[in-house]
N, C-alpha and C positions, 0 to 999 in steps of 0.2 A: 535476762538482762543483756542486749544488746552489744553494752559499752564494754562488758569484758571478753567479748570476741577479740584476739590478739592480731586478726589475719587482716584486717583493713589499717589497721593505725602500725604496724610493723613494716608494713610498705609504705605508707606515708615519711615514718622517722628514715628508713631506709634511704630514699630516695629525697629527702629533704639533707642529710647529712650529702649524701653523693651532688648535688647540687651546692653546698656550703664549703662542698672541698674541691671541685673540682673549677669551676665556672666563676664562682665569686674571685677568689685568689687571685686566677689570672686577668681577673676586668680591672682588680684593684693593681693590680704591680706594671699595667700597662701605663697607670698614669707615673709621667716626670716631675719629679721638684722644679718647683721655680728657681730655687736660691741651689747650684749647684755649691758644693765646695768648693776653693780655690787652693791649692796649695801654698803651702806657707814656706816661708825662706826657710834655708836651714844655718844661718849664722847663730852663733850665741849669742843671748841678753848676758847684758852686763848685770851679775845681783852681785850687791853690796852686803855687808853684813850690819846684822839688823841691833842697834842697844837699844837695849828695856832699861823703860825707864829709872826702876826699881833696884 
């Protein structure tokens, strides 16, 4: 039975993993958001206090 030969499908997952972690990550973190964040003021909101109605 062919298919439980270990020594062709261990280099397959090997090198399919080393490909998943090396080469994919950095194609993806190359790309920019469109929508950067903008910083936000730093004054305080005015909060009021809240009655229930109860």
């Amino acid at each position: 039975m062919p298919q439980l030969n270990p020594t062709p499908w261990f280099a397959i997952l090997v090198f399919s993993w080393i490909i998943f972690l090396t080469i994919i990550p950095t194609k993806i973190l190359n790309h920019t958001s469109p929508n950067e964040p903008t910083p936000m003021s730093e004054e305080k909101h005015k909060t009021g206090s809240w009655d229930w109605p109860w």
